[in-house]
N, C-alpha and C positions, 0 to 999 in steps of 0.2 A: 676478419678485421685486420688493415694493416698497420704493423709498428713499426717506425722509426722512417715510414715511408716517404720517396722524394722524387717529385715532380721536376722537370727540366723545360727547357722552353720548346724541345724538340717535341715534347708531348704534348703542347699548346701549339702546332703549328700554326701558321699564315699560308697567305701567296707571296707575303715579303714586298709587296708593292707598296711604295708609299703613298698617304693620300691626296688626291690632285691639289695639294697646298701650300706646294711647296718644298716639303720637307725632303730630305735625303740622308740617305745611310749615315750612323755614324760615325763620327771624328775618332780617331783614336783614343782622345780623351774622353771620352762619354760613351767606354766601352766596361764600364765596371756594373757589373753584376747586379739586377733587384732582383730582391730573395723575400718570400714571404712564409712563415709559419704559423700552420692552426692546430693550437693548443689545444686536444681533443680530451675533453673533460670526461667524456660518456662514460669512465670507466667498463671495457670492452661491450658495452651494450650497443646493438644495432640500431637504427633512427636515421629518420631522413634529414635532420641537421648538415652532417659532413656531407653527405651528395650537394645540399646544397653553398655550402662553406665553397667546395669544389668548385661548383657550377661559376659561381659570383666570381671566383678570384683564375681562373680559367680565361669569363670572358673579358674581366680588367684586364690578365697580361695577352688578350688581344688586341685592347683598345693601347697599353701600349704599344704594343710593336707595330702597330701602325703607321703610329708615328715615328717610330723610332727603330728602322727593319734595321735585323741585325742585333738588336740588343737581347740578350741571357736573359731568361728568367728562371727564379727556382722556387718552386714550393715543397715545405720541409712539416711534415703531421708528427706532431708529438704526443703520444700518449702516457703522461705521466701514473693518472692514477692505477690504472690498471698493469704497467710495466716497471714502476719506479724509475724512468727515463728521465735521464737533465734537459732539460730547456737547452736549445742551441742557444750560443749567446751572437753569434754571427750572422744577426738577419736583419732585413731593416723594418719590415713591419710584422707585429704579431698580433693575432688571430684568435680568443680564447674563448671555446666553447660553452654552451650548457652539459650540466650532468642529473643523472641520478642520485635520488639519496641526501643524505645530510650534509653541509659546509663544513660540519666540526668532526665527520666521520675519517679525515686523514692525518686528523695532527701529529698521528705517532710516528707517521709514515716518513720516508726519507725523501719522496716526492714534496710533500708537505713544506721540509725546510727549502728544499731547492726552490718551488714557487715563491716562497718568502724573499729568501735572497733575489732573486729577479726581480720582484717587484720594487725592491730596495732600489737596485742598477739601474731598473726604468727609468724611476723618474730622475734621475741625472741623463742619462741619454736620451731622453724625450726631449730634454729641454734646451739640448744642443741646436745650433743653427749651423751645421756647416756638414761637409756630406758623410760624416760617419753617425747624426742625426738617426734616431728609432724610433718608433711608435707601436699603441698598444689600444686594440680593441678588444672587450672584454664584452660577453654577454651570458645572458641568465647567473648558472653557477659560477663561473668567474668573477660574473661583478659582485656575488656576494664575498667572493676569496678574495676581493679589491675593496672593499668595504669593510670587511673583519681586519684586515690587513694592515691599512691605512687607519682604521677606527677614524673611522668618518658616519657609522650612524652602528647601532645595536642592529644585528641580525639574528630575527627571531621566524619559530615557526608558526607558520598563519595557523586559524581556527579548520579552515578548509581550503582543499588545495583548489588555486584558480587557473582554469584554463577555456581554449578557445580561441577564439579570435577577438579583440576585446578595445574600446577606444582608449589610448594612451593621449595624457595632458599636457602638452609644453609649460616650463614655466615661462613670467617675463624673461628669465634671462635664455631660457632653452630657445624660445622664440627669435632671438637675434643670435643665437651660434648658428655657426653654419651646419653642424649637424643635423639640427631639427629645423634651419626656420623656413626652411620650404614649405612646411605643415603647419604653419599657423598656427593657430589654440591646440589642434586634436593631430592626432594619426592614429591609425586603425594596425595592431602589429597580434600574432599571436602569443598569447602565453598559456605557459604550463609552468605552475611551481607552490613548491608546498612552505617556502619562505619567503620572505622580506624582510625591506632596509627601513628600521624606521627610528626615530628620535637622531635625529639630524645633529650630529655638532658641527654647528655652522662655523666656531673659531676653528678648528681644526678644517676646516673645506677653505676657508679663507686664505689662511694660514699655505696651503698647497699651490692656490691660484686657483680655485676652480669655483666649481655654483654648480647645483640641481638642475637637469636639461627638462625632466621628466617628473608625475607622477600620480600616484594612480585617480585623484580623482581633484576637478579642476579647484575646489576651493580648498583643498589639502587633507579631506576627512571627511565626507561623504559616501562616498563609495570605497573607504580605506584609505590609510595613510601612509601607505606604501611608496618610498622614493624610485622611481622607475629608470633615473638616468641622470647620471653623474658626468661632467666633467673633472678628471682630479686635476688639471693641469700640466701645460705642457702638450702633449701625446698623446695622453692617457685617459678615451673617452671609455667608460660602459652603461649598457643599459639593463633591465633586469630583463624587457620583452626580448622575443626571438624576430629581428628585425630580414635576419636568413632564410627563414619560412617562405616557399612562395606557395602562388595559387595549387599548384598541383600536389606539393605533397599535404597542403591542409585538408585540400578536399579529400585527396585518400582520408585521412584523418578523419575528419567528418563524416563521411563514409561508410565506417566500422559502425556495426549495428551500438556496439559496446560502450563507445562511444558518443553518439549519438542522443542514446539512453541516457546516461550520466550528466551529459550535458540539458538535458531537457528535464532531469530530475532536480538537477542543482540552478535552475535558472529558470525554468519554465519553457511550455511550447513558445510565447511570443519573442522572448529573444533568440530562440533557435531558428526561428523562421529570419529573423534579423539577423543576423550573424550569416546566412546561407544569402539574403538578398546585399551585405558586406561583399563574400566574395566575387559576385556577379559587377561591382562597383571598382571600376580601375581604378578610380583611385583613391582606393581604400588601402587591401592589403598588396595587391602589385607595384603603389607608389610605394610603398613602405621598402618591398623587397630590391627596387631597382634606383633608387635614392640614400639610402643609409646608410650601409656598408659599401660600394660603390663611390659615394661622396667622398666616405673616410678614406679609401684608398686613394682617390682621385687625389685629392686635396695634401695628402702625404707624400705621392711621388711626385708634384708640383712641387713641391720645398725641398725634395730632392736633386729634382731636374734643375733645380738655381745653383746646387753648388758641382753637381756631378755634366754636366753640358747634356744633359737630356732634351728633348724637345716636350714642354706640357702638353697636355690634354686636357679636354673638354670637360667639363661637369656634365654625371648624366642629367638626359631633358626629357623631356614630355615621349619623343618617339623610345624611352627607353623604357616607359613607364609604361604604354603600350603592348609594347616587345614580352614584358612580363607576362603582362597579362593573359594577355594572347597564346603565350608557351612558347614563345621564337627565343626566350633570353636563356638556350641552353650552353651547358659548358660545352667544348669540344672534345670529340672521343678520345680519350688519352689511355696510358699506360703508365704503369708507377712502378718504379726501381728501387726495392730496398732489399739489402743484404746482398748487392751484387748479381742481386737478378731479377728477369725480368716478371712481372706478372698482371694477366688482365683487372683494368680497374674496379674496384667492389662496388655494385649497384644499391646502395642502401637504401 
């Protein structure tokens, strides 16, 4: 497992050709550094999560430097719970994992107040418009540590733990943000987790700028009443599902006799067979994995590129949703530098 570890653009390399559109090397002035950090929740536990954190933000700072040859990129892994590590405060997007375990299991901890404090600074830097502008995605255990946080809904532990791969609800307002509203009513995302966000205080979500993206079941209390995906405003989007999941680490997942079992005891043979004819469906869970996080970056270094002379990029499309599926949307083979030296990437 690595701590404190950091990726460089050298590790993401290209061909450095720009694409026939135009574009060219840049300016002097649109040579300032994007930096991204994922806030690695798993307290040192192994999981295919970070490979795929990796993977996703690997092949964004492809899709920029495409556009844009010649420009730095750094990615910076924080492991607070398990290291008691500070949050860089020097980055422009951050990245905040799922974990193991309880939400209220770190309070004593020194990691604990640091997350606190950051979240505080967020949301003043989220809400900047000019190019020292931050942003903050949050998923599974984070968003509960963004929820307890903010006290934006009671987070409590469910009856039994839900997972699998599983339809997630937009609400009317999830459906016109840009996060979700490619997905219309439904998206299909994985989850694992033995908590949830619920009793909504809507003056306090108000109060922020934000609204509910997400949740778990479409009239609000059928299938549970679990909020799945929060805008807080500003920056600051999270969701409780694993939107980072793609096809191939689920299906290991699936896969596992142990697994398999659990899931077909807690739900029955017929939705296992559903869920297995899910992953077969591009655009189930590979729309999910090649739209959501991907967007949020996307959409984040666009309001950057307005004050830093970037050149934008494209929103992923339909061939990226594909790419997923298919197993073509790998990160590129890197090396990761921490503590001043060098060592091969961990295959989670």
């Amino acid at each position: 497992m690595r701590r404190g570890a950091e990726f460089t653009s050298s590790d993401f390399e290209t061909d450095g050709d720009p694409r026939d559109t135009g574009v060219h090397p840049l300016s002097a002035a649109a040579k300032r550094e994007l930096s991204i950090c994922v806030i690695d929740m798993n307290n040192g536990h192994v999981n295919q999560a970070m490979r795929c954190f990796r993977s996703i933000v690997g092949s964004f700072f492809e899709r920029v430097q495409r556009a844009n040859p010649g420009l730095r990129t750094r990615l910076i892994e924080a492991s607070p719970r398990d290291t008691q590590a500070i949050i860089p405060r020097d980055v422009d997007i951050y990245i905040g994992s799922g974990g193991p375990g309880s939400p209220y299991d770190g309070d004593s901890d020194r990691w604990f107040d640091d997350f606190g404090r950051f979240c505080d600074e967020m949301v003043g830097q989220a809400r900047k418009d000019d190019a020292d502008e931050k942003s903050f995605f949050a998923v599974c255990y984070t968003f509960e540590m963004l929820v307890r946080h903010f006290k934006i809904a009671d987070v409590s532990v469910r009856d039994s733990r839900k997972f699998g791969v599983m339809p997630i609800y937009t609400t009317p307002y999830g459906q016109k943000h840009p996060l979700l509203h490619a997905f219309h009513d439904r998206l299909f995302a994985f989850e694992h987790r033995n908590w949830e966000a619920v009793n909504l205080d809507e003056k306090r979500l108000r109060e922020m700028g934000g609204g509910v993206l997400a949740q778990e079941s479409r009239d609000g209390h059928s299938k549970g009443r679990a909020i799945l995906g929060i805008d807080f405003g500003g920056g600051i989007e999270a969701v409780q599902f694993h939107p980072e999941a793609d096809r191939a680490g689920v299906m290991s997942w699936v896969a596992r006799p142990e697994q398999a079992e659990a899931f077909r005891e807690t739900y029955g043979e017929f939705t296992y067979q559903a869920m297995l004819r899910t992953l077969d469906d591009p655009n189930r869970l590979a729309r999910t994995f090649a739209l959501v996080i991907p967007g949020y970056l996307t959409r984040r270094f666009n309001r950057l590129a307005l004050h830093r002379g970037y050149q934008p990029i494209d929103l992923p499309s339909s061939e990226d949703v594909l790419a997923a599926f298919s197993g073509e949307a790998e990160a590129p083979r890197s090396a990761v530098q921490g503590n001043g030296s060098m060592q091969k990437a961990v295959n989670l």
